[in-house]
VOTIMAR-766141 format. One record per residue (C-alpha): y, z, x. Coordinates in steps of 0.02 Angstrom, whole numbers, plus 50000, padded with zeros to 5 digits. Each point is the difference from the previous one (the first is absolute). Layout:
N
YZX...
This chain:
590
496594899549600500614998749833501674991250043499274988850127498794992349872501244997749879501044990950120498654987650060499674997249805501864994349947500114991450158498304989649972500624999449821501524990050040500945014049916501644990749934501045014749909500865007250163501325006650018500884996350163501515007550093500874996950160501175010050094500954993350148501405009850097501384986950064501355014949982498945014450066501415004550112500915006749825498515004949933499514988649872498704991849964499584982049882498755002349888499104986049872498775002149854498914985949890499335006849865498944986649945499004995449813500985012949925499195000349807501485010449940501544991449923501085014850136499555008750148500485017850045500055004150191500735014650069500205011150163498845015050033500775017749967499095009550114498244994750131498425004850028499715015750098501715006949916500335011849858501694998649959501154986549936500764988450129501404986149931499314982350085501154990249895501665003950062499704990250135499484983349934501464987749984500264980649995498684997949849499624982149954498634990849900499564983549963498184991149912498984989350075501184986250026501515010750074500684999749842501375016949974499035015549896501185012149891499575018550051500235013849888500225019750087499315009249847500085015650117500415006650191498264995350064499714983649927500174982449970499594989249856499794981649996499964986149876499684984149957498834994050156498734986549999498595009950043500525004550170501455012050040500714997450188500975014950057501075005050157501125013250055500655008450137499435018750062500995011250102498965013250093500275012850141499165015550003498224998850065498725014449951498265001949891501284992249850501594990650019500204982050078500964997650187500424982650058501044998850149500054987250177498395011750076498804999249825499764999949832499095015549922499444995949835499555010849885499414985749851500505011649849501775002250083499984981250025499364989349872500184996749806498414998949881499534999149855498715013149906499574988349877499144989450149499335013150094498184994249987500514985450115499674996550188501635002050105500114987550144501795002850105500584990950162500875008550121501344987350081500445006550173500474986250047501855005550057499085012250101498574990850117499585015950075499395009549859498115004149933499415003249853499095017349958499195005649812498745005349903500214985449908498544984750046500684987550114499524983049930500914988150132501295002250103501505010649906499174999349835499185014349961499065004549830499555013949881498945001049848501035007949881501975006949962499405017850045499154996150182501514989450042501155015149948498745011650117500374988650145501585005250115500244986450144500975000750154500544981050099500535005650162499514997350197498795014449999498655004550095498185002349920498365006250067498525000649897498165006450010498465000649894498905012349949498545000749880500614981549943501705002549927501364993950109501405014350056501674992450038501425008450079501954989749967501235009550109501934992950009500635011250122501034999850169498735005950114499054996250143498204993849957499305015250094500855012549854499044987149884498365000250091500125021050006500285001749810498824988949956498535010550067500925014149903499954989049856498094996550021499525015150009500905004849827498974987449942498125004550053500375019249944500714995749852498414989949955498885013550069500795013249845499314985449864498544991850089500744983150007501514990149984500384992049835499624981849979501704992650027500164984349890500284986650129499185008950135501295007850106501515013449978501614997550073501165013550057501904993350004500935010450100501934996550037500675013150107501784993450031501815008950008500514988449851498445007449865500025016449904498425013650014498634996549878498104995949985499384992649830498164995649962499284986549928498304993449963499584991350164501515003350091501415014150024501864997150058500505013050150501895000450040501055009750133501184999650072499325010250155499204986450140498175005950079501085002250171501405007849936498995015049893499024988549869498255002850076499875017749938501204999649874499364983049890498025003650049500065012949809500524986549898498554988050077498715014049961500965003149831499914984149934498494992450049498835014549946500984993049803498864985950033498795011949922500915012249887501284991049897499534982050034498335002749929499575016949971501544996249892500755013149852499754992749805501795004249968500594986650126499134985549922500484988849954501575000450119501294998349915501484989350061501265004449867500175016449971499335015750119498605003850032499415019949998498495008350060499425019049983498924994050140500934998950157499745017250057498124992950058500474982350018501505002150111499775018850046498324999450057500164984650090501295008650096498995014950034499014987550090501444991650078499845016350135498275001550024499644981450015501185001450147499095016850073498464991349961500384983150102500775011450119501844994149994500425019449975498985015150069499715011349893501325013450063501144985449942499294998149845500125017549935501815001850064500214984649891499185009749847501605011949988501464989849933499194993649852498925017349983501725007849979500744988349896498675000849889499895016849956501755007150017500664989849903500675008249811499314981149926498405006949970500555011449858500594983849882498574988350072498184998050039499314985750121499694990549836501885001949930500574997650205499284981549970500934995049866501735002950082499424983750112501214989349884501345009750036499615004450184499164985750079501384990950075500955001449808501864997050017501345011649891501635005750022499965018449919499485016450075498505006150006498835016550027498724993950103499915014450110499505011549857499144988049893499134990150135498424996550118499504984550059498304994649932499654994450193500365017250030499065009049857498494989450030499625001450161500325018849994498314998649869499244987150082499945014450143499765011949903498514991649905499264992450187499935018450049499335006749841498414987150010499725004450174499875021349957498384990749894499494989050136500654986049910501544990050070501254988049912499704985150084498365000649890500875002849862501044985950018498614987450057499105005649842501784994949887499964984850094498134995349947500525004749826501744993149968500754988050146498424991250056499704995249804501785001049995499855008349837501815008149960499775021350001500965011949902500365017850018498375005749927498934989150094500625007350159499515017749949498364992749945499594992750159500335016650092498905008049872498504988750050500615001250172500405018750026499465007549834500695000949818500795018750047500664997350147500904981449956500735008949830500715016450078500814985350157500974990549866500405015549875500775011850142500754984550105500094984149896500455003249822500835019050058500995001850188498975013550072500055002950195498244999650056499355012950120500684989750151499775016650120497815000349976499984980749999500785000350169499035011550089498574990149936500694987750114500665011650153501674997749926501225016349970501594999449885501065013050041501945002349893501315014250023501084989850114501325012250074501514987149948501065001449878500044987749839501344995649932499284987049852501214986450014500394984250113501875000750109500814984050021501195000350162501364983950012501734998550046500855008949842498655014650023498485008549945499194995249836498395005849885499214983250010498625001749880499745008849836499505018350045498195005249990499595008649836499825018650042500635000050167501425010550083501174986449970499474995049812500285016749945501715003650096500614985349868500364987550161499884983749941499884980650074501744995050070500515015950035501304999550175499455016250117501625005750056499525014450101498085009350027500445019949993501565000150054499614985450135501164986149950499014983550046500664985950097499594982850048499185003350150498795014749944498294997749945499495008249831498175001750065500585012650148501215009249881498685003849891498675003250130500915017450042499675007249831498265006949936498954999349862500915014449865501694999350087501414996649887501134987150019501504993549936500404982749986502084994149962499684983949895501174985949915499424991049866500964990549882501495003250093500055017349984499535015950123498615014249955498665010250096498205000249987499055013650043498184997350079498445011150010498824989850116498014999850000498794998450125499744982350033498504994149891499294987450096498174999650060499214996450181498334990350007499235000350166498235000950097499265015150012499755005550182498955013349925498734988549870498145002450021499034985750086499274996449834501844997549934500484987850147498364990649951500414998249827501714993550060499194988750123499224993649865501544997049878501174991450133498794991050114499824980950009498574992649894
């Protein structure tokens, strides 16, 4: 365990240049926190520190120093530093002895995979969105303390290695940065299996029954995830800790780090949250494989300043959640009726969408700055421009899974054989390396025409022979009329809510986001009418006429409407035994 020895090694070293923070939360119920640095034998005559712009796991940029306030520092003997902002992000200090104490105070309240949330019931750290540093001593050990003591009843839970009591320890600036923490009263269970140590942190409001229920679920996401590589990866001190804060007060998110991930939701197990939160367990621990260590060259080294983009994420996001769904068929959380019905949504949303035209899986990968929780204030065409490399990749990951298994092959090979290659070495891949790998895997014809028709171009593969392969039908001709556009109903009226689909009955009529339905053929709609029944009474090639307002002024739209192009996935009551096998053999547990 690399990490592990090089912690017993500074440790037996007396390793002196530390740098050490504590955090302590005497004003949680306002959300802030109290935060102090030493930065000690500085060799420089001024040290730079500054606050993360985005985290690890995330693609886009995300402002952490807006909310630091209160900034002192002082040397060694408490003596009052000058600091210098020489821009937005960071601080720059002078004259010091050697040793640079700083401390400030951090306001956080949004808990997720990236922000920080400290309130009276926890404090969810995320330790870019909470602490300075400083690149130029990035090198150094990190050892932080985490003061609780205004709250007796709270643990401690991290990735981070506990050394005593609150003081926990990491080897370098980019571990620490890897290492979310929650502080709470949470519950925990824990088991082991083939020597690494599986933890599970849950801050809920349940009953310890809900607990004991998902955890089994959770366990068995584990073992089948670890049958599709062989084994588990060596976790660096030992164990892996799920921290899981399903609360009213959180926001929706899961976020993966090297020995850890961060699960938030608002959804409790008894109120919904043991079906709904189960995905984002199987999502993010199966990145303890691919991105954690089967890990794309274009992310490292992380950078902390500036974005970070990836022409990757269609397989490292994408195919991990293509096997979001059939690690939960596989460990029997859904049957497989349920997981097919699942496959629609994002089957549809896939390839419907106009976005294919202007962008291939590659090009869909490097919108992640812009997409990826991104904040911006203008307008955009993300309807016709659009699809989620989630999405797009496991829509190939499928596709590819399917493929393999026409040749008696499967993907779960595939990617134990990419795991042997690049994650287990943890040698960083690029594009070409994954086409090589499927050529030694699958053949040098078959892996190039895979990423010419579907990676570098936006082909549809043959989704109707790959099913049937599996005793799957897709059937489309859907006997509803589309329309092409989202309607908005409030209490002034009816509104396009979304930019309308290129091509679509809608687009080409000239309707346009914002537009005000006044009336739907001669139908003049009111409050308490539903736009979805209105429009249910027309059929695909009727004409309709919509009265619209826009920009303060009346006109009529006239609408030719399509057949609704949606597709159906289902099970075949009609595939051959030898189809149901092969299907049997896809879906079942390992």
């Amino acid at each position: 365990m690399r990490i592990l020895f090089l912690f017993f090694l500074l440790t037996s070293a007396g390793f002196s240049q530390t740098n050490t923070y504590t955090i302590s939360f005497e004003n949680a119920g306002h959300h802030e926190a109290n935060v102090k640095v030493t930065f000690p034998y500085l060799k420089q005559d001024s040290l730079s520190v500054r606050m993360s712009r985005t985290s690890p796991g995330r693609y886009a940029l995300h402002e952490f120093a807006k909310n630091v306030y209160g900034v002192k520092a002082t040397n060694s003997k408490g003596e009052k530093l000058e600091i210098i902002r020489p821009d937005p992000y960071s601080w720059t200090i002078t004259d010091h002895d050697g040793t640079v104490n700083l401390e400030y105070i951090l306001f956080g309240n949004r808990a997720d995979g990236t922000y920080t949330q400290i309130d009276e019931n926890h404090a969810h750290l995320n330790i870019p969105a909470t602490f300075m540093y400083s690149e130029a001593l990035k090198k150094r050990p990190v050892e932080v303390t985490f003061d609780t003591q205004a709250h007796p009843t709270w643990k401690i839970a991290t990735q981070l290695k506990q050394l005593e009591g609150n003081k926990y320890y990491a080897p370098d600036l980019y571990y620490f940065m890897d290492s979310p923490t929650e502080i709470s009263d949470f519950d925990s269970r824990e088991f082991e299996i083939d020597g690494e140590e599986i933890k599970f942190i849950l801050h809920h409001p349940g009953t310890e029954q809900e607990f004991d229920e998902y955890w089994e679920q959770v366990k068995e996401i584990v073992r089948q995830q670890k049958a599709i590589f062989g084994e588990l990866p060596e976790f660096d001190f030992g164990e892996y800790t799920f921290l899981a804060c399903y609360m009213p007060n959180v926001s929706g998110d899961g976020m993966e780090h090297r020995n850890s991930t961060v699960l938030t939701d608002v959804t409790s197990l008894g109120e919904g949250g043991m079906k709904e939160n189960i995905g984002t367990v199987a999502h993010e621990f199966f990145h303890a494989w691919n991105v954690e260590r089967i890990r794309p060259e274009s992310l490292e080294p992380f950078d902390f300043t500036e974005a970070n983009m990836s022409g990757l994420l269609w397989f490292a996001e994408g195919f991990t959640s293509y096997y979001t769904g059939v690690t939960l068929a596989r460990a029997g959380i859904l049957t497989p009726e349920e997981y097919v019905k699942s496959l629609n949504g994002t089957f549809n949303y896939v390839w419907n969408s106009p976005a294919r035209e202007f962008f291939n899986p590659v090009e869909m990968s490097y919108q992640a700055p812009f997409v990826d929780a991104a904040a911006s204030i203008d307008p955009v065409n993300r309807e016709n421009t659009f699809i989620s490399y989630y999405s797009y990749g496991s829509m190939l990951g499928l596709a590819l899974d399917l493929q393999l298994r026409q040749k008696g092959q499967n993907l779960d090979e595939f990617m134990k054989l990419v795991w042997e290659t690049y994650g287990e070495t943890e040698i960083p891949y690029d594009i070409e390396d994954l086409e090589r790998a499927l050529s030694t895997y699958a053949g040098k014809e078959f892996a190039k025409s895979y990423f010419n028709d579907y990676i570098y171009s936006s082909k549809m593969p043959d989704y109707e022979k790959l099913f049937a392969h599996v005793g799957l039908q897709i059937k489309r001709g859907a006997k509803n009329a589309f329309f092409g556009a989202s309607v908005r109903t409030d209490d002034d009226g009816f509104y396009i809510s979304g930019n309308p689909y290129k091509g679509s009955p809608a687009y080409t009529s000239g309707l346009s986001e914002g537009d005000q339905i006044i009336s739907l053929s001669g139908i003049v709609l009111e409050k308490d009418h539903s736009w979805k029944d209105k429009f249910s009474k027309f059929n695909p090639q009727d004409t309709i006429t919509l009265e619209i307002e826009r920009f303060g002024r009346k006109m009529k739209k006239t609408v030719m409407l399509e057949k609704d192009p949606a597709y159906t996935i289902s099970i075949d009551p009609k595939a051959t035994a030898k189809a149901v096998k092969e299907r049997e053999a896809w879906l079942s547990k390992k």
